[in-house]
Structure formats: structure tokens, C-alpha cells
N, C-alpha and C positions, 0 to 999 in steps of 0.2 A: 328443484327445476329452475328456479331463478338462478341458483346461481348456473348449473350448466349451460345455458343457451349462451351467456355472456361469453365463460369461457369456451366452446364450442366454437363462436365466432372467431374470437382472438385467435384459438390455434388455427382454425382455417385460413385465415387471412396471411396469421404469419407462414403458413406452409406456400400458401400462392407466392408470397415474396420471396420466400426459398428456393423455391424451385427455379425459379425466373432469375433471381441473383446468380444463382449458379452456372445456371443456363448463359447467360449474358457474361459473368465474371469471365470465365473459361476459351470464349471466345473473345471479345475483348484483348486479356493476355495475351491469347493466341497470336492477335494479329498485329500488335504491339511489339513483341519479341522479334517477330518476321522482320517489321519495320524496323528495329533496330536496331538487327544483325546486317540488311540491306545499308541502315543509315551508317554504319561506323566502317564500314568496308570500306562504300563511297567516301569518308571523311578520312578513311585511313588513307588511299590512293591521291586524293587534293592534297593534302599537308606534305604528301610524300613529292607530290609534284611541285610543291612550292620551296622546296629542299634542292631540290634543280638545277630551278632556275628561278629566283624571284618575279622576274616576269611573268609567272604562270598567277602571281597572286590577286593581279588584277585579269587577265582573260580567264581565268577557269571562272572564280566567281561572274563575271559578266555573262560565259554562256551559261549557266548554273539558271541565272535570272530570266536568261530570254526561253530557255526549255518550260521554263516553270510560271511565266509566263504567258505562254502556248497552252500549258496546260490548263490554266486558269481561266483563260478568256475567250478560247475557242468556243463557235456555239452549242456545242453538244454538252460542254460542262459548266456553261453557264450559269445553269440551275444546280450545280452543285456547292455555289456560293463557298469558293474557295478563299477567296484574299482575305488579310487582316490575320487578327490572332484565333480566330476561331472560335471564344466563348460568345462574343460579341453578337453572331450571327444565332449560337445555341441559345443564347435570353430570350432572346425574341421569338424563335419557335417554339422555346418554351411558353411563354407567357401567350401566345397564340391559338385565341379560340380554336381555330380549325386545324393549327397544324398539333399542337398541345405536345411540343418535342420531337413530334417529326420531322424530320430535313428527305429532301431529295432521295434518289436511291443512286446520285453520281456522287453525292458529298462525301463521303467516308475515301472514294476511288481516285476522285480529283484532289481531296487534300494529303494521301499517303505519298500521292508520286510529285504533287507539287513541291510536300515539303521537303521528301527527300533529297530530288534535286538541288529545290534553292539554296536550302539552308545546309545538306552535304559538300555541297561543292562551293563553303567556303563564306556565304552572303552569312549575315548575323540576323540570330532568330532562335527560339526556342524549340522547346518540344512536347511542353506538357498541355497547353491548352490545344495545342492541335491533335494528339494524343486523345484528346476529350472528345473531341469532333471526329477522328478520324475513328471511336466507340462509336459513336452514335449514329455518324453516317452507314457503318457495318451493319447496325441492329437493326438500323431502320426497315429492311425490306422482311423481314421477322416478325417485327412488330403486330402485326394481325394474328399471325400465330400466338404468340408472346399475350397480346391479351386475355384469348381464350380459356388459358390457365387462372386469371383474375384480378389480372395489374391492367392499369389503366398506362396510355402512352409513357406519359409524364414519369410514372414511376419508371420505366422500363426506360425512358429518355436520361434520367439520373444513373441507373443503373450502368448504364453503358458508357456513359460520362467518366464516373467512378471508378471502372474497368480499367478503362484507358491511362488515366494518370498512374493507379495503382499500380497499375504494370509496366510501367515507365518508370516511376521514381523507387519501385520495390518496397511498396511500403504498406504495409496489413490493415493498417486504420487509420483515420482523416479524412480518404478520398471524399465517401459519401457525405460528410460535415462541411467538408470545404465547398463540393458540387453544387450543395444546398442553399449555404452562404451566398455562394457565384451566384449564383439564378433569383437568388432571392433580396439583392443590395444590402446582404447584412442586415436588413429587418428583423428577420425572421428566419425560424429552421424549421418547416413542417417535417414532425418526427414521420412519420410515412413515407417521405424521400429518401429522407436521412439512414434509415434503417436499411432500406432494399440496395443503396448504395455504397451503406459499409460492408454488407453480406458480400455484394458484388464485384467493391475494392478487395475482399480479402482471398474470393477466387483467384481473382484475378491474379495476385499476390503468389499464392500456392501454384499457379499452373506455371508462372516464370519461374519458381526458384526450381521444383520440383520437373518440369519438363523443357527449360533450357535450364537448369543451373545457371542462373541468375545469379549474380552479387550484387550486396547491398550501393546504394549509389555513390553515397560521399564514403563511407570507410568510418573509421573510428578519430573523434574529434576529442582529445585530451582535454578537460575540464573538470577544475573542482572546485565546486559552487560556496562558495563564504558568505554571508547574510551582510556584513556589510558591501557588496559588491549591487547589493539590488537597486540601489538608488542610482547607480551607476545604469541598470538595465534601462529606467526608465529614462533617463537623460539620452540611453542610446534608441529605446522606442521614438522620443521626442525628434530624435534627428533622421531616422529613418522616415518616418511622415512628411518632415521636408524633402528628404531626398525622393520619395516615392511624389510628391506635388511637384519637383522639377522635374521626373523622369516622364508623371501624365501629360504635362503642359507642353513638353516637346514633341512627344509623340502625336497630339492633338493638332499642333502647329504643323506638323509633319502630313499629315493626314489632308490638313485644310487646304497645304500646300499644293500636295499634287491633283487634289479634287480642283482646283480653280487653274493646273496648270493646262493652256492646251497643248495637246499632244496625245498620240493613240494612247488606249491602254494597254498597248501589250510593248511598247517604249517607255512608259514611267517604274516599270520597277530595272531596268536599266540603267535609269539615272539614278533611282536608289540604290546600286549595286554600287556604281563605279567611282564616287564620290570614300564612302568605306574604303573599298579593295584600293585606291591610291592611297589616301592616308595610312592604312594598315602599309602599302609597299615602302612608303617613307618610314614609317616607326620600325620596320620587322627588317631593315636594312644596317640600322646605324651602328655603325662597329662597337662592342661592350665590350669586348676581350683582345688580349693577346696571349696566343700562343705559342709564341716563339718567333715562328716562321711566317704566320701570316695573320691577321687580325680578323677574329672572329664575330660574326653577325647572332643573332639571339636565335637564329636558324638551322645555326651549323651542327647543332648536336640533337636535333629534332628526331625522333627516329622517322624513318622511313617509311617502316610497315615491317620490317626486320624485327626489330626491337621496341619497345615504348619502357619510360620511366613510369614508374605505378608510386604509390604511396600507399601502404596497408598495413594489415595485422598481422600477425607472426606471434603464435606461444599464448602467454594470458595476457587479457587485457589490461588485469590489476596490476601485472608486475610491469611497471616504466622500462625496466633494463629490458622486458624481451618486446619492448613496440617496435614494429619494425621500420616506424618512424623516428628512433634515434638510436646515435652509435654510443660508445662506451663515455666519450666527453659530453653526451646530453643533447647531442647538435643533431637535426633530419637528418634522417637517413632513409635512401630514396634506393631500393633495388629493380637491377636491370632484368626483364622479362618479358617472354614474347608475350605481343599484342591478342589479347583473344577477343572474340565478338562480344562478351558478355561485360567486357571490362567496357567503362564508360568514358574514360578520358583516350582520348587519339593525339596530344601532343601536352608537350609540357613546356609552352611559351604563352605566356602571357597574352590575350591581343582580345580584342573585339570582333572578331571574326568569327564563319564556322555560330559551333552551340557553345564554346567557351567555356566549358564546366572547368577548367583546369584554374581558370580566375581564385576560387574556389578554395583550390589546394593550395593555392601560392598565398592565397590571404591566410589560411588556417597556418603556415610551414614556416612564414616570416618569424626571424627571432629575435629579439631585442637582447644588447650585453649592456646592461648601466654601466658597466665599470669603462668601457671603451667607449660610449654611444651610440654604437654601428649597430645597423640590421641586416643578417646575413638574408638573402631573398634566390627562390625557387626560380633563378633562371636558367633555363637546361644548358646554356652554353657554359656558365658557369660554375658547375656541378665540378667536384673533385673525388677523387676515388676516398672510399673512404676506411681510413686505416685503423685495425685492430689493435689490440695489445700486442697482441705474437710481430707487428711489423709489416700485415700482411693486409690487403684488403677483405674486406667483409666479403664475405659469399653468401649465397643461400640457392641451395639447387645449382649450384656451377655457375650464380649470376654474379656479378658484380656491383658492388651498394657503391652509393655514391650519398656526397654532403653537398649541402651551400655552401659555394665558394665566393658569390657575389656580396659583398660588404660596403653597404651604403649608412650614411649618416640619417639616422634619424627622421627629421624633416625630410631629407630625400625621400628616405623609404615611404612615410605617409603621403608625402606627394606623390612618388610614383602611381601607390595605391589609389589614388582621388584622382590620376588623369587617364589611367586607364576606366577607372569608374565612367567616367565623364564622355570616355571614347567610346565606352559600350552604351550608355543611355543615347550618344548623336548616332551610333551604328545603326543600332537595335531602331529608334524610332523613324530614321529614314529609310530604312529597306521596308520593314513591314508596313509604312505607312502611304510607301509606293505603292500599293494595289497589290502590293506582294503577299506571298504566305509566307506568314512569320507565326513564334511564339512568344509572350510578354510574359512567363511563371517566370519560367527559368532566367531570362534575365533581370528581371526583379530580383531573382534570388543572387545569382553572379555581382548585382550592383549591390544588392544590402551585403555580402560578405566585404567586399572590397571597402564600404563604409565602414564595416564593422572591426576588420581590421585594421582602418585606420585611427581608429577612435580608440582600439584596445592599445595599441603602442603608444598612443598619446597617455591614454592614461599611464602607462608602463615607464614612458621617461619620466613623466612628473611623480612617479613615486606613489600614485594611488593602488596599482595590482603589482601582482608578483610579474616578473618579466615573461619568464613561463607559463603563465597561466591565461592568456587572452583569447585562448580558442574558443568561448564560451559568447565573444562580443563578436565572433567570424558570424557565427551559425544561429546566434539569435537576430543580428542584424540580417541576415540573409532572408529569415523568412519572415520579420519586421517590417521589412518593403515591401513582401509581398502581399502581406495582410493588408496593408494600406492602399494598397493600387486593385486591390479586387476587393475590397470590403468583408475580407474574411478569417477575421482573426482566429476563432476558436480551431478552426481547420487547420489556420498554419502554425497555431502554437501544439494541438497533436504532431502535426508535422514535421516539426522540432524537437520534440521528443522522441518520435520514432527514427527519425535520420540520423539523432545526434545522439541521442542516450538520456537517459532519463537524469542525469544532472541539468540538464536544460529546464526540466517538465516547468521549476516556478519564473527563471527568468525567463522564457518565452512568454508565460503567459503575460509578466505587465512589458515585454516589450510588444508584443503586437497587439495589446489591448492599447496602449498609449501612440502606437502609430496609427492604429485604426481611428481614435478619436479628431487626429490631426488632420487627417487626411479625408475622413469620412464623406465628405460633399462631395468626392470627385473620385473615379472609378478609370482605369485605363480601356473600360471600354465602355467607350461614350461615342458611337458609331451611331449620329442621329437617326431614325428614319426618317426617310422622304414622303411626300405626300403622294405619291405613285403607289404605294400600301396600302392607299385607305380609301383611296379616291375610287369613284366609280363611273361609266363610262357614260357619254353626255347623252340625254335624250330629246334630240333636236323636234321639235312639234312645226305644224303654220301657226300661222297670226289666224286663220280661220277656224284653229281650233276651239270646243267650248271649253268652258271650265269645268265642264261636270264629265267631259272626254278628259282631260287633264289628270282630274283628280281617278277618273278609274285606272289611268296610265301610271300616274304613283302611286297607285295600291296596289299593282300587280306586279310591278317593277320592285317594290320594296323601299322605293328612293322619295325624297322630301323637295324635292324640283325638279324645274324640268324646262330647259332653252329654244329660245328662238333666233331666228334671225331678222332684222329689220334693216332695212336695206344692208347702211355698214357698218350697224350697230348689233352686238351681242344680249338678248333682254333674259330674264330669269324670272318664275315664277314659283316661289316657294308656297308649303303649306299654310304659313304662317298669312300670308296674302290671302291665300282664298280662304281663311276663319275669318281673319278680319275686313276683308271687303264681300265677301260673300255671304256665310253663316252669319257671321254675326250684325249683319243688314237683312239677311231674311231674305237674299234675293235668289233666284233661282237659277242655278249652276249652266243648266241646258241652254240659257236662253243668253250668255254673256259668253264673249269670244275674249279666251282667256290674253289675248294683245291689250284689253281694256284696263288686265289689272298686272300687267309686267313691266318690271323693272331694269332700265339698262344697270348693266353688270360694269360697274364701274373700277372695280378691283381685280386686278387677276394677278394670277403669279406660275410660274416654269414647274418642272416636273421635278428638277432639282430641290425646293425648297421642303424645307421638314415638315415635320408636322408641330412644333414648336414653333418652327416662324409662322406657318399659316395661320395657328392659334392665336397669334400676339396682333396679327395682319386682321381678323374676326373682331377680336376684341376692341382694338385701335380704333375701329372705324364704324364697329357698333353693326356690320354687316353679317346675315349668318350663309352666307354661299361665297365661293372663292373658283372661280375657273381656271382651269390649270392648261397652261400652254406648251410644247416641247417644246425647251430650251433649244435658242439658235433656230428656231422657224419660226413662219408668220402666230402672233400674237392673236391672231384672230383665227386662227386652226385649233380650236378648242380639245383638244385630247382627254378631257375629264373634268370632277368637279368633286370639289367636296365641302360641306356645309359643318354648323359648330356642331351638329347628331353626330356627324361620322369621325370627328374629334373627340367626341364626350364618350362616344361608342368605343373608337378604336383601345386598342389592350394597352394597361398602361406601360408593359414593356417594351412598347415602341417609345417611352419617351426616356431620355438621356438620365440615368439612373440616380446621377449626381440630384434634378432638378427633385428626384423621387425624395434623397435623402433629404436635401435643406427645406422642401416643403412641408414633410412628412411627418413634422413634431406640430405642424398648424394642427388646431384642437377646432372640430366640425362646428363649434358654435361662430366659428370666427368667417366663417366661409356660406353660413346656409343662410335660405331667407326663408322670409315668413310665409307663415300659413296662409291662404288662399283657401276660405272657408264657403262650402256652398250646400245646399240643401237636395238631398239625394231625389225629390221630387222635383228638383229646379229645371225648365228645360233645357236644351243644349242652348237653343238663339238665346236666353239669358246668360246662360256660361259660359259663351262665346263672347258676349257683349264684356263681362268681367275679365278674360283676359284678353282680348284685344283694347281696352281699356287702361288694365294694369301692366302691359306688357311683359305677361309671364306667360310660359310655356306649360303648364299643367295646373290642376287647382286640386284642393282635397274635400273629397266628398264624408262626411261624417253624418250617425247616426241619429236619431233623435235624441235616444240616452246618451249623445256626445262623445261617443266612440269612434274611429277611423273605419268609415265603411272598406276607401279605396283609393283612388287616381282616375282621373281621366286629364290625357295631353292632347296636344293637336293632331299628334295621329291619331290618335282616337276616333277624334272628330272627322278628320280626314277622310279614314277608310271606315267607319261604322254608319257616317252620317252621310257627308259631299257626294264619296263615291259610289251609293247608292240611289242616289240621288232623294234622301227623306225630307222631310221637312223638319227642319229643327225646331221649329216649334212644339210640335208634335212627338218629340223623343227628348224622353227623361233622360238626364242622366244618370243614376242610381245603373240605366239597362247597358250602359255602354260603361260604365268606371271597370277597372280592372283591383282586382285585391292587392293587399298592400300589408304584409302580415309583418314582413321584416325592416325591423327597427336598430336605432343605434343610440346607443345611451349620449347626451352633454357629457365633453370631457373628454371622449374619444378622441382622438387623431384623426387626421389623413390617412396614413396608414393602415388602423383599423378599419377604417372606411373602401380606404382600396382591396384590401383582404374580403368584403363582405359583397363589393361590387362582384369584385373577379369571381369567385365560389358560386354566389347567388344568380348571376346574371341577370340583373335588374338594372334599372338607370334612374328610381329617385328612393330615396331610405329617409325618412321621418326620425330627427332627432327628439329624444324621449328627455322629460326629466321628472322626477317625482311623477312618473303614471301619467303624466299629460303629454300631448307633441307640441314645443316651443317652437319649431321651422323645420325644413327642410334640404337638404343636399343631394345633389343628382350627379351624373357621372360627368356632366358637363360644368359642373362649378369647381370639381376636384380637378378636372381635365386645365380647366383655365389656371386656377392654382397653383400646379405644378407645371406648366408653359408660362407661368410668370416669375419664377425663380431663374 
């Protein structure tokens, strides 16, 4: 019988996450496929229209921006917290006591049609973290039901996450590894996420291939892995880490930009638009060819919607002669065929615009000849028919194959490669950083290929790799960046395996273990929150109020002040005030008009500010309340308030994840103080006297035999003592301490520390050593901590 109950459990649990995974997978895909088939049509019709008339490259994207826009900012989908890349917005509902993964029931609605537009008609942006969002916002009205079965939000929030990208990138396993990572800054991987995520990615996966015929996303990536080639991986993880620290640092700047720019929000992703779409109009113009008769633009052989250039497989994979990525001299070979939904590329020109996956194949398709020096390069205008043995061109199905005909030297070709890189990192982080909806996976990935094939030709002229063989630096540098810019390596190195083939499986792992190390203190989504999240609403009293009215108004309220007004001055009276002027003097609440012991409110700061900067605003000045004013009105219209409780309190996923990570190896003995020792007979007005004294916010109550009975804080005091008005003389502590049973061993991290806050929902943990408690840490010492990084 011992051992059945265990397993009993086990299988019940895991049947709950089955059912739910599948449930969730199935949908997810669903609506993912819908979105994709809608998104490549739309993207087929733009490119088609930019084939035209180039003019159309900067007006389609421009209205593209202002529909999506519209979509975004109008008030009804406000609350479906659209703009940005999307994960950004998912951390924080995640990590969110009350919401624990839930979003809106507009978010899934407002980011399918925002993205569509912006980013189909041309603006640059991705598709896989809104993909995740555009899961989660779908499940979310489910959700209640979805529990019922046995999964808590949170998993069923992963789940749906999962769903999404997997049905997007077509890929059976990672999703849930990666989601996990995402939400988790790479700390950590709760297997309980992990698992209901990859059940879910792998629905997911099955209902795309199995009810759209689905194909895989990138195709087949020629590579064959040689053991000295790995030191090479890591030198290319090393440079991915910087490239993935230049691509967040821009986007960040981008972000901060249009947040302090004034102007509507539904005009700044405008200005992210139109900035791109000119630059793209000048580069996607410049004559590269001639043909004869007249001189061709990098446009001219774009297909239309008629036709698209594909690059794929054809016969075995093992056999090189039937790839049907090269002809009989060894050179790509690119066959002409109609455009279907399911196919993922919509042109085959180079550019920053649009989702750019084709970046992708031009990076993988580049060829180096040592003997000549030249790189023959995937651009559609300068494609050539491509000839057989017989004299003939290649066919397949009555199509026409076609080669690289563009032959650039060397250095050219890397340069080309590193200024389109560079044009997608300024694209990418100005649109989406304009209040727009954008995605950051896929061009992470788009920019690590484009590093990465510049880095394999470099190796290739100096004679380190075979000239043929670099595809292996395209696709591990692709998801190399990505790992570094979301803190999720083990996810993107499956993800490299599964997209690329399992000759990748050991170099992806040391390149995006070695990007992840580089890059790890900083995360592309570092969307501070504001203090508008935490803050709570002001409760203005008279000057004729008592204190012992006071103190019942913040015990019922739940809040640790409470304002007045004095003629033209804002006053504030905290708990902390009435222990120490009140309790712990013994004087009597009823009979002192709480005006006697308020403080003007000399600090205050806008709705705008984080909860980082208020924290640093707290600590600076030694004050524990902060009034918050609307930005751009009177400074004396108080809108809310929040004190260092509701900072120590708030979830640590409201703080910018980067401050999570570089704090996050501090070890709890470096951060907690000391014991604050008192005898579980002592009354309050003594324990009151002791820390309004010591100026600390709680003491620990221990037993006679020198055991940890408990805690008692100032709320404590506040609402068991004040607000009833007792006598503190008269009341023990031992009768108001609250138990205190969980501990954390010396040694510990931040980290562990924050794992045991979040789970437990506590706010002080007693660090233990050898059987004894050495000090203490609260959620307000870790909070400071990590707002000091």
C-alpha cells in the first residue's frame, strides 16, 4: 500500500496534465495555422504590391502600422495589452498572485489581428512570441473549465504558451523547455510546467502537420559535424552573446525613446513604421543586375503571388546529388513553385522588413569558391536557370530550378551579411519598440543566422572549414542569439536540433550554453513595471481624525497609511508612526488626533515611474511611503501611494529580470539581519519600545527551550493591538506572534530565497545554520536587493 498511493498520485496527476495538454495543444494549433494561412496571404498580396510599384513599400507598411495601431490602443482592447513582443506582458501575468497566467479575454483577439496587419503588411516583427500570447489569450476564457480537470492557471498558462510557438515553428519538443525558461529568467525549470508544455507543444505539432499539412519551417540544413569544428562553436556562441547585447540594448533605447517621446500613442508606431519602410525603399531599389535591356532592381524577380522560389528536399537526404538544394556542379539549386499557405517564405529578397525568414535561407545558400574567392549569394534577381547535363534546364513537376548567379567577393559577401544583420536589429527594435506589436524570437533568430553565416565564410576563406560545410554556423548562431536574448538555452539548443537535424544536437548545446553565459544579466524583455501596479488608492482622512479611527481604517482597508491634507501641504501617516508614537509611549489611540503624529510627504514621484525607481527613491531617502501623482497634472492631485510593504510585497516578476539575474547569485547571509530576540511573555508596549528603538519592522519571538516560537510585525501590532483599541501593556506577545515554521538554510541565494517567497507566500524566512537561526530575510530586503542592481 505504500507504494500504491504514490503511484496512484503520480498517474492521476499526470492523466490531469494530459488531458489539459491536449485539450489546449489542439486548440492552440488550431488557431495558430488559421493565423498563418491569414498571415502569408496578407504578406503574399504586400510584396506583391511592392513588385508594382516601389512606392507601395513605404504606404502599405505605414497603413499596416496605423490599422494596428487602432487595434491596439482603442479603449475596448486596452486591456488586452497588445504592444511589444508579447512574452513581456505573459512574465508578469505569470508570476502574478492574482492573475497566475491569466491575461484578459481581448488579448489573444487584439494580438492576432494587430499582428497580422502590422507585421503582414510589411512593418518588421516576428511571430513566435506573439504566437505565445496569441495561446494564452485564446485559453484564457477556458481556463475555469481547464482547471476543473486539475491543473492549476499557471500550468494551463504554459500550456497554451507552448501550443503556440509549437504550432508556429512545427516543432514536437522544446516549446514547453523553452516557455519554462521564458517565464522563469533561466533560473530555473519547474518540471510541472515543463511537462504539461511539451505534451501541449507536441498537440500542437500533430494537429498542424496532420490537419493543415504543415511543413517543417526552415527545410533541410546540410551539415556534417567534425569534433574539431567545436571550438569553433564556442567562439561562435561567444559572438552571438554580443550580438544578442547589441540587438537588447537597441531595442531598450528604442522603447525608452518613444516612452519619453510626446506624441499620441496611436502616431508612435507610425514613426516606427516609416523610418524602416524608407530605408528598406532605398536599399530594395538600387540597381544589382543587368539584363540586357534594362537594369534590374533586387525586386524584379520577386514573385508576385503567381509563383515563389522555395528551397527544399527532393529524394534522400543522405544522398547530396538528389538535394534539391544543389544541381549537378554542387551549386543551390532553388525550384520554381506555386506559393501555398503552408509554405513559410513569401519572397526571396533579402531585406528587414515583413517576418524575413528568407534572411535565413540566403544565410544557409551562400557559397564560398577558395579557388576564385567569390560568394555566389540567394538574390532572386540574380538567380539563373539552371542547366543539366542533357543542356536542358532542371525541372521538377514542369517547374523550372534555378542557381546563384550573384558573385560577390568575399569580404563583400560577409558585409553584405552583417549590414543586413544590423538593418534588421535598427527595423525590428524601432517598430516593435514604438508601442507596436511586434515579435523578438524570430528575429533573434533571422540576426544569429546572418552572424552566423558571416562568421562560417570567414572561417571558410581562412582555411579553417570546408567551403561547403558552414551551414552548421547558420543554424547554431540563429538560435545562439536567441538563447541569449531570452535566457533560454536548453530550449533553443532542442530547438536546433529539431529544426536543423540532429548533427547540430552537440554544437548548439555549447553555442547557446556560451551565449547564454554572455549575455545572461540582460533579457530582451525588460518592460519595467510602473508603480501604477502596486500602488493603491489614497485614503484621504481630516486632521480631526483619531488615531485609534486611523488605525481601524488601516486594518480594514488592508493598507499601512493613510493622507491628509494641511492647508497646502500633503501629510502621511504610517503604521510605523503610530507603534512608535503611540504603542510604544502607552498612550491612548482614542484620545490623539492623528494631525499630532503626521508627517509632510516630502517625496513624491508620477505614475510613470517603476517600481525600481520608487524602490531606490525609499531607500535613498530612508522614507517608507512614496505618493504618486499623474504625470503632467497638479503634483498635489495625489492618484495613489505606495510604501517599501507594497514593494517587498509586490511579485518579483514585476521587476526587470536582468536585475533578477545579476542579483540572484547574492548568498541570503549577505542581505539578512539580525535576530531581534524577545520573550514570548514580554508585553507588546515593551516590544514595541524594542523596535521603535532599533528601527526594525518585526522581532522574533523564541521559546524558553530557545526555539523559534514566531513573528510579530507592526502590522501585527497595528491590527491586533491599535485597532482595537487594547492596551499594550496588557497584551502578550507570544498571543498576537504569527508561526514561522519556514526556514532557509546559510548559503542559499536570492534565488532560492525568491522561489520560497513566491510558493510560500510569506514575507520574513529565518536563515538557519547548524540547527540555530543566525538573522533574518524578508521580502523587502530581497526587494531592495534586486532594485539595486
Amino acid at each position: 500500500m505504500a507504494f500504491w498511493h504514490p503511484f496512484k498520485a503520480a498517474v492521476t496527476e499526470f492523466v490531469q496534465i494530459l488531458i489539459a495538454s491536449v485539450i489546449v495543444g489542439a486548440i492552440s494549433g488550431t488557431i495558430i495555422q488559421v493565423f498563418l494561412k491569414l498571415f502569408f496571404k496578407l504578406q503574399d498580396w504586400t510584396f506583391g504590391m511592392f513588385v508594382q510599384n516601389h512606392i507601395y513599400i513605404i504606404i502599405i507598411p505605414l497603413i499596416g502600422a496605423l490599422i494596428a495601431s487602432i487595434i491596439l490602443h482603442s479603449k475596448w482592447s486596452k486591456s488586452g495589452h497588445g504592444w511589444g513582443p508579447g512574452p513581456d506582458i505573459m512574465i508578469k501575468e505569470f508570476h502574478d498572485d492574482v492573475k497566475q497566467g491569466k491575461s484578459h479575454w481581448s488579448a489573444g483577439i487584439v494580438k492576432f489581428f494587430a499582428q497580422l496587419i502590422g507585421i503582414g503588411m510589411g512593418n518588421s516583427g516576428g511571430l513566435v512570441g506573439p504566437a505565445a500570447r496569441i495561446g494564452q489569450g485564446f485559453i484564457t476564457p477556458l481556463m475555469p473549465y481547464l482547471e476543473k480537470i486539475g491543473n492549476n492557471r499557471r500550468q494551463i498558462a504554459v500550456m497554451a504558451m507552448a501550443g503556440g510557438i509549437a504550432g508556429l515553428l512545427r516543432t514536437p519538443v522544446g516549446a514547453g523547455v523553452f516557455v519554462t525558461e521564458l517565464l522563469h529568467g533561466g533560473v530555473r525549470i519547474p518540471k510541472k510546467y515543463a511537462i504539461g508544455g511539451e505534451l501541449a507543444g507536441m498537440t500542437a505539432f500533430a494537429t498542424s502537420v496532420i490537419a493543415f499539412d504543415a511543413n517543417p519551417f526552415f527545410g533541410y540544413l546540410p551539415y556534417t559535424l567534425e569534433i574539431s569544428h567545436l571550438w569553433w562553436f564556442a567562439v561562435l556562441g561567444f559572438l552571438a552573446g554580443i550580438t544578442a547585447l547589441i540587438f537588447i540594448k537597441t531595442f531598450q533605447f528604442s522603447v525608452g525613446f518613444f516612452e519619453n517621446l510626446n506624441a499620441p500613442v496611436y502616431v508612435k508606431p507610425l514613426i516606427g513604421s516609416i523610418i524602416p519602410a524608407a530605408l528598406a525603399f532605398i536599399l530594395l531599389t538600387i540597381p544589382v543586375g543587368d539584363a540586357g535591356d534594362k537594369i534590374l532592381t533586387s525586386f524584379d524577380k520577386v514573385a508576385t503571388g503567381d509563383n515563389f522560389l522555395i528551397l527544399g528536399c527532393y529524394g534522400d537526404k543522405n544522398d547530396q546529388s538528389k538535394i534539391a538544394g544543389k544541381d549537378a556542379s554542387g551549386r543551390t539549386l532553388y525550384i520554381e513553385d506555386e506559393f501555398g499557405d503552408n509554405l513559410p517564405y513569401s519572397h526571396s529578397t533579402p531585406t528587414h522588413l515583413g517576418f524575413a525568414a528568407d534572411n535565413v535561407r540566403m544565410s544557409k545558400s551562400a557559397e564560398y569558391d577558395p579557388q576564385t574567392g567569390l560568394v555566389t549569394m540567394m538574390i532572386a534577381s540574380q538567380l539563373e536557370p539552371a542547366i543539366g547535363e542533357d543542356g536542358k534546364q532542371i525541372e521538377k513537376n514542369g517547374m523550372g530550378g534555378y542557381v546563384n548567379g550573384l558573385k560577390l567577393p568575399v569580404l563583400a559577401a560577409i558585409g553584405l551579411l552583417l549590414l543586413i544583420m544590423f538593418g534588421k536589429i535598427f527595423a525590428n527594435s524601432w517598430y516593435v519598440g514604438s508601442f507596436a506589436s511586434g515579435g523578438m524570437v524570430m528575429p533573434a533568430m533571422i540576426v544569429g543566422s546572418l552572424m552566423g553565416g558571416a562568421f562560417g565564410l570567414t572561417l571558410a576563406h581562412f582555411g579553417f572549414v570546408e567551403p561547403g560545410n558552414i551551414g552548421g554556423y547558420v543554424g547554431v548562431g540563429a538560435l545562439s542569439v536567441l538563447a541569449a536574448m531570452t535566457n533560454a538555452p536548453i530550449g533553443c539548443a532542442i530547438f536546433t536540433l529539431v529544426l536543423f537535424g540532429y548533427p547540430f544536437a552537440v554544437p548548439a548545446l555549447i553555442g547557446t550554453m556560451v551565449a547564454y553565459q554572455v549575455a545572461k544579466f540582460e533579457t530582451i524583455y525588460e518592460i519595467s513595471t510602473t508603480v501604477e501596479k502596486i500602488m493603491h488608492k489614497p485614503i484621504l482622512i481630516g486632521l480631526e481624525t483619531t488615531v485609534l479611527k486611523s488605525a481601524e481604517i488601516m486594518t480594514e482597508e488592508g493598507i499601512s497609511s493613510v493622507l491628509m491634507r494641511d492647508k497646502e501641504k500633503t501629510k502621511v501617516v504610517t503604521e510605523r508612526d503610530i507603534l512608535k508614537n503611540i504603542v510604544a509611549e502607552n498612550k491612548e489611540p482614542s484620545g490623539i488626533k492623528v494631525s499630532e503624529i503626521a508627517k509632510e510627504a516630502s517625496y513624491r514621484a508620477d505614475n510613470t515611474t517603476t517600481i525600481e525607481e520608487a524602490a531606490d527613491i525609499l531607500d535613498k531617502h530612508r522614507i517608507r511611503h512614496l505618493p504618486i501623482f499623474e504625470k503632467g497634472k497638479d503634483e498635489d492631485t495625489i492618484v495613489g501611494i505606495i510604501t517599501s510593504r507594497d514593494i517587498a510585497e509586490a511579485p518579483f516578476g514585476y521587476f526587470r529580470r536582468s536585475k533578477i539575474g545579476r542579483s540572484g547569485e547574492i548568498k541570503v547571509e549577505d542581505i539578512m539581519h539580525g535576530v531581534t530576540v524577545v520573550d514570548p511573555e514580554m508585553s507588546v508596549l515593551d516590544a514595541a519600545k524594542i523596535m521603535a528603538e532599533k528601527d526594525v519592522d518585526s522581532i522574533n519571538v523564541f521559546t524558553k527551550s530557545g526555539g523559534l516560537h514566531g513573528i510579530v510585525t507592526e502590522r501585527d501590532i497595528l491590527t491586533k493591538v491599535a485597532a482595537r483599541n487594547l492596551s499594550p501593556r496588557d497584551v502578550r506577545i507570544v498571543d498576537i506572534a504569527s508561526g514561522l515554521t519556514i526556514t532557509i538554510t546559510a548559503g542559499k541565494t536570492i534565488n532560492d530565497a525568491i522561489e520560497i517567497f513566491e510558493e510560500s507566500r510569506i514575507r520574513h524566512l529565518p536563515v538557519m545554520k547548524e540547527g540555530r537561526v543566525i538573522g533574518v530575510i524578508t521580502t523587502r530586503d530581497v526587494a531592495n536587493a534586486v532594485a539595486a542592481w
